[in-house]
C-alpha positions in Angstrom: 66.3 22.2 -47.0 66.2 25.5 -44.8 62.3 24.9 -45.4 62.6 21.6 -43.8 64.7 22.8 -41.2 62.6 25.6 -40.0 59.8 23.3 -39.5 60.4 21.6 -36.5 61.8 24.4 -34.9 58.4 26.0 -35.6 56.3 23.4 -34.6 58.6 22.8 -30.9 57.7 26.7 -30.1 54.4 26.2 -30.7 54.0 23.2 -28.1 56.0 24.7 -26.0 53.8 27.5 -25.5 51.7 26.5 -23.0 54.6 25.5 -20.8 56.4 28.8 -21.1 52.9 30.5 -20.0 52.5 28.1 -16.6 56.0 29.3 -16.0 55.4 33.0 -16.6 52.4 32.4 -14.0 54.0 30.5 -11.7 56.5 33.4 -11.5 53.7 35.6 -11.0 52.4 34.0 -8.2 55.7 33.2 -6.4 54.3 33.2 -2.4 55.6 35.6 -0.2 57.7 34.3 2.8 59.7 31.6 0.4 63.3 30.8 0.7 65.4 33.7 -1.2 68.1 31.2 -2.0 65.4 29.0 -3.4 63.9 31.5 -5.5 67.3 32.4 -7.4 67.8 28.5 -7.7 64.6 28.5 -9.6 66.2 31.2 -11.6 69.6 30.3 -12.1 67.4 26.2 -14.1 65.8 28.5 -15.9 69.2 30.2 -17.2 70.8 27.0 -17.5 67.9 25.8 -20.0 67.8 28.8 -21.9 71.7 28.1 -22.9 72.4 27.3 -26.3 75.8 25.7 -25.6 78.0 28.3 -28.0 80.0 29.9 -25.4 82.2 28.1 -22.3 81.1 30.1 -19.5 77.7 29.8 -20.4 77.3 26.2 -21.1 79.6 24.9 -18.9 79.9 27.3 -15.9 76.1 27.6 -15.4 75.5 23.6 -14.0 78.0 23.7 -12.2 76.6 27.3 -10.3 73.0 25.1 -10.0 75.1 22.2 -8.4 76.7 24.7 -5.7 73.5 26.6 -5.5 71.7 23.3 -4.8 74.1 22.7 -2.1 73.5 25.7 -0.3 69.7 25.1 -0.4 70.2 22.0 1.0 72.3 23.2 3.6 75.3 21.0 3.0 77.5 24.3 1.8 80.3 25.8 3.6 82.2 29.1 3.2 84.6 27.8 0.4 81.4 26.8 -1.8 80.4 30.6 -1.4 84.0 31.5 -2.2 84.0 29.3 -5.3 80.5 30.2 -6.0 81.5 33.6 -6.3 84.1 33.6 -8.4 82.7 30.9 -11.1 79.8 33.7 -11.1 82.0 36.9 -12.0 83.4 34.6 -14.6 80.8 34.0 -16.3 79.2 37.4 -16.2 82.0 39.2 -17.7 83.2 36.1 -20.4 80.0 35.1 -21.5 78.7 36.3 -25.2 75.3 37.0 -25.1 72.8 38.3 -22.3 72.0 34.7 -21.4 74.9 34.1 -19.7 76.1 37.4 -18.1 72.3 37.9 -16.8 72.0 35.1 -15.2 75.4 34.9 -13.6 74.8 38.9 -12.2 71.1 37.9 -10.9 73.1 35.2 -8.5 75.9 37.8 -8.1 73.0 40.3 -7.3 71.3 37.6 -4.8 74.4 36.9 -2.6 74.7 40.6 -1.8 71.0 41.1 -1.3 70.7 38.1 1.4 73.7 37.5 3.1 72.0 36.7 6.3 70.2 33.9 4.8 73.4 32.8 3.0 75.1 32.6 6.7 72.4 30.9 8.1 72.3 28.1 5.2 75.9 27.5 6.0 76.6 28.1 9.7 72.7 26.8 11.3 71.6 24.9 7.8 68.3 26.2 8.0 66.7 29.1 6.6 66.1 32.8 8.6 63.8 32.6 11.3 60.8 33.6 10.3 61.2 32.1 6.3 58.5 30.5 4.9 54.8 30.1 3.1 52.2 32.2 3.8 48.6 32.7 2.8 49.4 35.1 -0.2 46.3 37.1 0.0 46.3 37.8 3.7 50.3 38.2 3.8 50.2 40.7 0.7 47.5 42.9 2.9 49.3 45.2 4.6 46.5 44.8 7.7 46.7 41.0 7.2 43.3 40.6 6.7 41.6 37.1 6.6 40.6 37.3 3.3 39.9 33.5 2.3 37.3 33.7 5.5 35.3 36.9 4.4 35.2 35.5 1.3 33.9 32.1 2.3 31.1 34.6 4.5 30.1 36.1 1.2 29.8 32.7 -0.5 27.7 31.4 2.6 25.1 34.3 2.2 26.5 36.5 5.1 27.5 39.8 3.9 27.0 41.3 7.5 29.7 38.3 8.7 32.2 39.4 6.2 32.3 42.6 6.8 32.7 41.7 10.3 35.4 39.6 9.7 37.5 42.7 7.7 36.7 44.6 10.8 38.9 42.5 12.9 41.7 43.7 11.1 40.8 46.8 9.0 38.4 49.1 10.6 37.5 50.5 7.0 36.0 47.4 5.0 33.8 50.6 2.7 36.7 52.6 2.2 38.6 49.5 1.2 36.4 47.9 -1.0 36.2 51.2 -3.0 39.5 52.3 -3.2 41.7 50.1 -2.0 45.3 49.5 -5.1 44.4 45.6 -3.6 47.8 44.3 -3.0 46.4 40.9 -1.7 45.8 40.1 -5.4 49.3 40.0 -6.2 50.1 36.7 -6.0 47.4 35.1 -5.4 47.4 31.6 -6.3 44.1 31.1 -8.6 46.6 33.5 -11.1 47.8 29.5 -11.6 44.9 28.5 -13.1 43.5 31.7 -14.4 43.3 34.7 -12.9 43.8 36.5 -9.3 40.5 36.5 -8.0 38.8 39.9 -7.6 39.1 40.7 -3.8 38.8 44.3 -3.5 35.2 43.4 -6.1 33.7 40.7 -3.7 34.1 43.2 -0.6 32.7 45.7 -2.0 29.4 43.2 -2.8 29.6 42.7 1.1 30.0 46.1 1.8 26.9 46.9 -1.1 24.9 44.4 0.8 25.7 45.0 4.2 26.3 49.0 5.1 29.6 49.0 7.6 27.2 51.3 9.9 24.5 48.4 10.1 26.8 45.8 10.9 27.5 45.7 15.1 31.0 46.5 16.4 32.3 44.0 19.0 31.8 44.7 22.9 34.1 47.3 23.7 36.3 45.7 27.0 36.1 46.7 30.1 37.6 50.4 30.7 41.1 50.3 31.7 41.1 53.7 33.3 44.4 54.5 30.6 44.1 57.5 28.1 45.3 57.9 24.5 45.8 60.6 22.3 45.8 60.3 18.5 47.1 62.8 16.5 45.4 62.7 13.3 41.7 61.6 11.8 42.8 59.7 8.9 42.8 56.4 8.3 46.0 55.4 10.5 44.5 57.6 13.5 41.1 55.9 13.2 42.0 52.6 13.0 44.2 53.1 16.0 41.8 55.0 17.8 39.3 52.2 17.1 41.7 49.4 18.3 42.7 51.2 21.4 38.8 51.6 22.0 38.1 48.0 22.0 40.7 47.3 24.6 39.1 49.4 27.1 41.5 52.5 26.8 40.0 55.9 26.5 40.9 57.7 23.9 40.9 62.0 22.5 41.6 62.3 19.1 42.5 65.8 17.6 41.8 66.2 14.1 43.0 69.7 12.8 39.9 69.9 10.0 36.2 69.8 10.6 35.4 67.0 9.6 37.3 63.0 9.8 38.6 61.3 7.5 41.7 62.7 6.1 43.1 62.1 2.9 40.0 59.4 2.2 38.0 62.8 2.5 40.3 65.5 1.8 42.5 63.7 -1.0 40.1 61.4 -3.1 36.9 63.0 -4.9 33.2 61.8 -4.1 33.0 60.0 -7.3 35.8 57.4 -6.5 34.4 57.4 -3.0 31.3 58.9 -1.8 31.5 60.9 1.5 28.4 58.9 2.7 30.1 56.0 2.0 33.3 57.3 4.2 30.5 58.1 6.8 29.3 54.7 6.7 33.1 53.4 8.3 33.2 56.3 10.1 29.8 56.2 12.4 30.8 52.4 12.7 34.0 53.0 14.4 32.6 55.6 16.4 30.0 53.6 17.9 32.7 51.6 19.3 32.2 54.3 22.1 35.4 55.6 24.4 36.7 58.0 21.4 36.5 61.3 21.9 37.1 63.4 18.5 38.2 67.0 18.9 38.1 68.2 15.3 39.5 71.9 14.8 42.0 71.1 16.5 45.7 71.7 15.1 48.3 70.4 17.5 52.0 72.4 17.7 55.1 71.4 19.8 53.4 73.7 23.0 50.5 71.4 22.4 52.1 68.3 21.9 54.4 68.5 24.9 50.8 69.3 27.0 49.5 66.0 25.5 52.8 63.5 26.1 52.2 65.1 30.0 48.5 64.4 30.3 47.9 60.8 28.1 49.4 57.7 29.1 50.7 57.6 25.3 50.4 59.7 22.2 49.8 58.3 18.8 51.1 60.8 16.1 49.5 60.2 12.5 49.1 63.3 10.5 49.2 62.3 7.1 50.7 64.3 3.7 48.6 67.2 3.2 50.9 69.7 1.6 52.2 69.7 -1.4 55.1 69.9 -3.3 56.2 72.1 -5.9 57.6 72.2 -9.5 60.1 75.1 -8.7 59.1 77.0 -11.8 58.8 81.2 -12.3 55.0 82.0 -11.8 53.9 79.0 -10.0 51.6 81.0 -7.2 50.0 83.2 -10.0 46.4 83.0 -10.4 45.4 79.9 -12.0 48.0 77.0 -10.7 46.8 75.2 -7.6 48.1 72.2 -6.3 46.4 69.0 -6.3 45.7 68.9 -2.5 44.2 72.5 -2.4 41.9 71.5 -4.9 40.8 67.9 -3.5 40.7 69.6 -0.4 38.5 72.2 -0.7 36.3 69.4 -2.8 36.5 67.8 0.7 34.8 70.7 2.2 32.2 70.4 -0.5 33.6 73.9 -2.2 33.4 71.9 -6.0 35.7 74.0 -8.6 34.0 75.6 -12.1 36.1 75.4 -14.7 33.3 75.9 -17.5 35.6 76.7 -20.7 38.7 76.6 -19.5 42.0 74.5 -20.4 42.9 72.5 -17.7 46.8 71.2 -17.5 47.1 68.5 -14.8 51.1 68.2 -14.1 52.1 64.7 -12.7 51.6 60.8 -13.4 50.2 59.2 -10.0 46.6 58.4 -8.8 46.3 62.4 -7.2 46.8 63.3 -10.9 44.1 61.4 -12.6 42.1 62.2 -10.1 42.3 65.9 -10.5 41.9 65.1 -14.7 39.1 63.7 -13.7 37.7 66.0 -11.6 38.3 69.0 -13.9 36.1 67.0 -16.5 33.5 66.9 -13.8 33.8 70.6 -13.6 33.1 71.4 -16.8 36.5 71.9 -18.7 36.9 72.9 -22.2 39.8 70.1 -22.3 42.0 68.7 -19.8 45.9 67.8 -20.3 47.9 65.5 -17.9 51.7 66.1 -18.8 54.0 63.7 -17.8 58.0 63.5 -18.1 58.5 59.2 -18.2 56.2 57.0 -20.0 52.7 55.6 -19.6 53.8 52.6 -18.2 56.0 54.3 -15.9 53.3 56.3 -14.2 52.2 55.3 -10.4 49.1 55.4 -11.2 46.7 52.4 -11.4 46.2 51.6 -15.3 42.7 51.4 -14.9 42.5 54.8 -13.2 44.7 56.2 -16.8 42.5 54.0 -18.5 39.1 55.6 -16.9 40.6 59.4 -17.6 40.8 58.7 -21.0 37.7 56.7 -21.9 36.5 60.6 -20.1 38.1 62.3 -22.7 41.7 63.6 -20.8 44.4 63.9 -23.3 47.9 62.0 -22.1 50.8 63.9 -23.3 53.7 61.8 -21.9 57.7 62.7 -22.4 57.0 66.1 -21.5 58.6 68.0 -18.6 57.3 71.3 -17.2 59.9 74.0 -17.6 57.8 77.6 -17.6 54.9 78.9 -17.0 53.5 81.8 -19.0 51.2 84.4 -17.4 49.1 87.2 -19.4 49.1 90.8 -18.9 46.7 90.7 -16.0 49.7 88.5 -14.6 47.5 84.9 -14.8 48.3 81.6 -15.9 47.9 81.2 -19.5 50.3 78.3 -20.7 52.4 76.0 -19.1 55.5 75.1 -21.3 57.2 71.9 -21.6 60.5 70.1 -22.5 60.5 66.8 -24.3 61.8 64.0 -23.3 63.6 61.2 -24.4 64.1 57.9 -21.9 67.6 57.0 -20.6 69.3 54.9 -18.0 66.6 52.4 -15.8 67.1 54.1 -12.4 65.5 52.6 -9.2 63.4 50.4 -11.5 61.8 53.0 -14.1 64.2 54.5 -17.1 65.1 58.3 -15.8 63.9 60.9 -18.6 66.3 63.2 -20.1 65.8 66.1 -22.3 65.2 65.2 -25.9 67.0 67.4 -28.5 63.4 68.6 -29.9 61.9 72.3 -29.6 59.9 73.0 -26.4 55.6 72.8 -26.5 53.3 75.4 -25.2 50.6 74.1 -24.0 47.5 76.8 -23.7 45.6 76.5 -20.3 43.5 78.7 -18.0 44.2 76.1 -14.9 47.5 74.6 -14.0 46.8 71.4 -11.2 50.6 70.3 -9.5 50.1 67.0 -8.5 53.7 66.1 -8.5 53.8 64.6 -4.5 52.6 65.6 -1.2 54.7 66.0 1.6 54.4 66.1 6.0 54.2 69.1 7.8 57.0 67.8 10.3 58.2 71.0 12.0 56.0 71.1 14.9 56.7 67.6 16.0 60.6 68.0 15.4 60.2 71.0 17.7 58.9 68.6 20.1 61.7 66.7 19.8 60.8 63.8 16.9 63.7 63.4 14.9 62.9 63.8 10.8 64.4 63.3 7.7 63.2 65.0 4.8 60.0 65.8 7.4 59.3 61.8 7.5 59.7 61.4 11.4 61.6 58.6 12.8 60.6 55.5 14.4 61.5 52.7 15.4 60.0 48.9 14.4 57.6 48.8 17.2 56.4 52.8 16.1 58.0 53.9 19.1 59.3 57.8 18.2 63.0 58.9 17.9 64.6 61.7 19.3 67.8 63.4 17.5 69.6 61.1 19.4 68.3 57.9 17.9 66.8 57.1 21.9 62.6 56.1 21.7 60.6 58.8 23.1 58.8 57.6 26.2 55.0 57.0 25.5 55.0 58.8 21.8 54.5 56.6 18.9 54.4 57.4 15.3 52.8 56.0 12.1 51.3 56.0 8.4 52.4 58.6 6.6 54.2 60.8 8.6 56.4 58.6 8.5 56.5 56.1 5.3 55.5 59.3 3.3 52.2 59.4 0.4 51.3 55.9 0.6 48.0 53.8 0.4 44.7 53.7 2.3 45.5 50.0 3.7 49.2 50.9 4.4 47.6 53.7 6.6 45.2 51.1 8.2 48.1 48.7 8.7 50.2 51.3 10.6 47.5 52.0 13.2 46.4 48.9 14.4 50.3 48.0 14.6 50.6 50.7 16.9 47.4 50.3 18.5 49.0 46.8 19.8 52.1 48.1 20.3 50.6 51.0 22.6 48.0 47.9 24.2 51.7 46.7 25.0 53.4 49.5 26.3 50.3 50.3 29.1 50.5 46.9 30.3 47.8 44.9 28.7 47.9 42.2 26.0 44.1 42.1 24.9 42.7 40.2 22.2 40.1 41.1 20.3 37.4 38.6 18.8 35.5 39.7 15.7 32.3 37.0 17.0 32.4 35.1 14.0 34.3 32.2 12.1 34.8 31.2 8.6 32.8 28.5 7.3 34.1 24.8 6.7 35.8 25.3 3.1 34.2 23.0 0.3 36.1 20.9 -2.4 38.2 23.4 -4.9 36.5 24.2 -8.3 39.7 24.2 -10.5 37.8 25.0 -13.6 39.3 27.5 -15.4 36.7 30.4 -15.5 37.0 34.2 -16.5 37.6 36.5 -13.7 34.5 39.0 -13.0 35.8 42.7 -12.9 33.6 45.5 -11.9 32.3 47.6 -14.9 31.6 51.4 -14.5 28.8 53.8 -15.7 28.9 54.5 -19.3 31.9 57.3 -19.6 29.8 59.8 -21.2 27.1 60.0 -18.3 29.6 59.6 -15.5 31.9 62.1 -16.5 28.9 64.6 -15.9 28.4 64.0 -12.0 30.4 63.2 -8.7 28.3 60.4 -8.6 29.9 57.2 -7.6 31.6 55.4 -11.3 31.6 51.3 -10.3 28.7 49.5 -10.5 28.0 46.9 -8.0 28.3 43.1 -8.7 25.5 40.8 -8.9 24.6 38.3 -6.8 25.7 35.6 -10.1 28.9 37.4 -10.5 29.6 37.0 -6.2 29.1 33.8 -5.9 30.9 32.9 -9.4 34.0 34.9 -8.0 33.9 33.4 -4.2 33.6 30.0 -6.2 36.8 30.7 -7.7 39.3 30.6 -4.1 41.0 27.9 -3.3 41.2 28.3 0.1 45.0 28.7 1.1 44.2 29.2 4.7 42.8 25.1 4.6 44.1 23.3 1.4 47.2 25.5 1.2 50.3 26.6 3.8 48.1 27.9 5.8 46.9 24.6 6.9 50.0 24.0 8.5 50.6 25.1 12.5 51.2 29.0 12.4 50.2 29.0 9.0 53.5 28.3 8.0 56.1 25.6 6.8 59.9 26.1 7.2 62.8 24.7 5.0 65.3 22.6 4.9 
């Protein structure tokens, strides 16, 4: 009998499967700009079906949530359905017996305190926010809002030069962003549905491959508006908004405190992730834009910066993270530790480290970290350690970055929190040593580590790397009069500064990570040709800029399921010997195959719609 009653069970999970996996990827692929109060609707049926009827509050108090829920949504709620709403919700949280219930009770609970505004506006206008609704995931999920679905369609068409173009009407760096680029606009992209996000950041780098940025034109620049700019900063949020600004007409000085541009692209990420010719390749391009005037050596202080808010018609401030910060431990500035900027920086310079037979212990979990693992197994180290107090798959940095350093032989040794380091007799580093760890309490979305009643490990090493976080040399700028916290300076929406009296400071404008702190290369990008428009604004102009070319008529969808193409590197054991660039490039086959595989959003999707977007209700 229990045989026989088994069976069916058995055989219903089985079909049901396939099911359960479209819903996993239609989670996956929620688009960004829908309804709030839809999405936790779509939650709260898939609580309700999960029930299995034992307990009251769960079997019974969960339709009738939907049914309120579903009134809201449809924007025939009042205040009293939110009252009662409410309150049937804290019932069933804290009555219900099993994690079924009390979840899915506290994720509505959870979801009226995260979006009251759009709660209000369901009741009181019975529509959603302004603003609410579908986007084209791809181009939404870039933080420069790049037209990917067109430059893809280029590549398709046979115009490599076209696409990269088209990426230039938005992002300045289409090299450094088809190399290194974390590729949020794969996030939710909507092939995921069928099979798999399409590789974005793989088919511009084909483009890129196939068409150099510095052989591809740059628009007209527009007739000079006789206004001058200085940008603070030759990273990739100074550049791009020094690039904008060009285009417009304005004249513009950037100061760069190094010798060369780039910032953290050159300073921060080693030649075999991203060659420097390659950097020069976006570089020369934006620089032929003509108007820019670059200044490098060329620190600027609060004596300086006041000179430039009283000579420019505005000042764009983007410095970037370039110190580091520390572990706080005894010894840390004896010979032998370095932090991870000092050494990527001087690697910037072209001053490449020798650690022939030495130990090398990288401290920290993010993408700075592996690259300095890597690195040290470039420069010849007897072994190389990355300690790391949370888990594997709690560090920030890409898996397939982790998954590279260790195919390159770097050991992971995770749980494992600095605590001392040892130095010899001639006063050097010889071992760092470390506390285990065990994980605790999910704080801020990762479980916190706490110490793990276990003896502490010595690890031997010759070279201790600190790539625990980078941080903004603010002081200058807050002597100018920029308010900070925790030397991120303040601004407001529109990158306007703040003084310490919350009141924009006339002309100065802010950005990237000075004031988001370490972020991305895109992020960066995003930020300056935000506040290149904003500063286009503020002069008196509203220019628009036109890349000279349009994406080709989209064909019928292929909605055959088909493997996604990722980009393979060298062998590990040959590219762990060079600076060499790893990724290979993609064939012409695999382009196509991949640019086969969009579906076109902008056309067949919400992006078909006027503004590229469709409201509710």
């Amino acid at each position: 009998m229990a045989e026989t009653s088994i069976r069916p069970r058995c055989q219903t999970d089985a079909r049901l499967a396939p099911f359960l996996e479209r819903f996993s990827r239609r989670v996956a692929t929620t688009p960004p700009g829908i309804c709030p109060i839809a999405a936790q609707l779509s939650l709260l049926q898939a609580g309700e079906a999960q029930t299995c009827g034992k307990c009251v509050p769960c079997r019974d108090g969960i339709p009738q949530l939907e049914a309120m829920l579903r009134e809201v949504v449809d924007c025939r709620a009042d205040q009293a359905t939110l009252d009662r709403m409410r309150g049937l919700a804290t019932v069933v949280r804290d009555t219900s017996d099993c994690a079924i219930g009390y979840e899915t009770a506290q994720a509505l609970l959870d979801g009226m305190d995260a979006f009251p505004d759009e709660y209000a506006s369901h009741v009181s206008a019975h529509r959603c926010q302004q603003g609410v609704g579908q986007t084209v995931p791809c181009e939404t999920g870039c933080p420069a809002h790049v037209n990917v679905p067109g430059y893809i369609a280029l590549v398709a068409a046979g115009d490599c030069a076209g696409a990269v173009a088209m990426v230039r009407k938005d992002n300045p760096f289409p090299t450094a962003c088809a190399l290194v680029c974390e590729h949020p606009c794969e996030l939710h992209c909507r092939r995921a549905l069928i099979d798999a996000p399409i590789n974005i950041r793989g088919i511009k780098k084909y483009a890129c491959d196939n068409a150099r940025a510095n052989t591809v034109p740059v628009p007209a620049r527009a007739a000079d508006t006789g206004r001058s700019v200085a940008v603070v900063g030759g990273g990739p949020s100074g550049m791009t908004c020094a690039y904008f600004l060009a285009l417009m007409g304005h004249r513009v000085t950037l100061f760069e405190s190094r010798a060369k541009l780039g910032g953290m692209m050159r300073y921060g990420i080693p030649a075999y992730r991203f060659p420097r010719e390659r950097l020069d390749e976006d570089l020369d391009a934006i620089l032929s834009v003509g108007g820019i005037e670059v200044r490098p050596n060329s620190p600027v202080d609060a004596e300086r910066m006041r000179g430039l808010a009283r000579d420019y018609d505005a000042v764009y401030v983007s410095i970037g993270a370039h110190t580091s910060k520390s572990l706080r431990l005894e010894h840390e500035d004896a010979p032998g530790v370095s932090s991870a900027v000092t050494m990527l920086r001087a690697i910037g310079d072209g001053d490449y480290p020798d650690y022939s037979g030495r130990r090398v212990v990288v401290v920290g979990g993010g993408n700075v970290a592996m690259d300095c693992a890597r690195t040290a197994v470039r420069a010849g180290a007897e072994s190389v350690t990355v300690v790391y107090r949370r888990r594997m798959e709690d560090m920030t940095a890409l898996p397939s970055e982790v998954q590279s350093a260790m195919a390159e032989g770097v050991e992971m040794m995770m749980l494992a929190s600095p605590v001392a380091i040892e130095v010899d007799g001639d006063g050097r580093a010889c071992a760092l040593v470390a506390q285990p760890q065990m994980v605790g309490p999910v704080k801020a979305g990762r479980p916190s580590p706490v110490n793990a009643n276990k003896p502490q490990v010595r690890i031997p090493a010759e070279v201790i790397l600190v790539a625990v976080g980078q941080d903004i040399v603010s002081e200058p700028f807050e002597e100018f009069g920029i308010a900070a916290n925790r030397h991120r300076m303040s601004a407001d929406e529109g990158l306007h500064a703040l003084g310490a009296d919350g009141a924009r400071i006339d002309g100065v404008f802010v950005g990237g990570e000075c004031t988001t702190g370490p972020a991305t290369v895109i992020r960066a990008i995003g930020a300056g040709k935000v506040a290149a428009r904003n500063i286009d604004e503020y002069l008196g102009f509203h220019h628009k800029l036109d890349c000279g070319v349009t994406a080709p008529d989209p064909k019928p969808n292929d909605r055959t399921p088909t493997g996604r193409v990722n980009l393979a590197e060298r062998p590990a054991r040959e590219r762990k010997r060079d600076y060499e660039g790893v990724e290979c490039e993609m064939s012409h086959e695999e382009a196509i195959q991949e640019c086969g595989r969009c579906l076109r959003c902008d056309h067949y999707g919400c992006g078909s719609m006027e503004g590229g977007r469709v409201q509710y209700a």
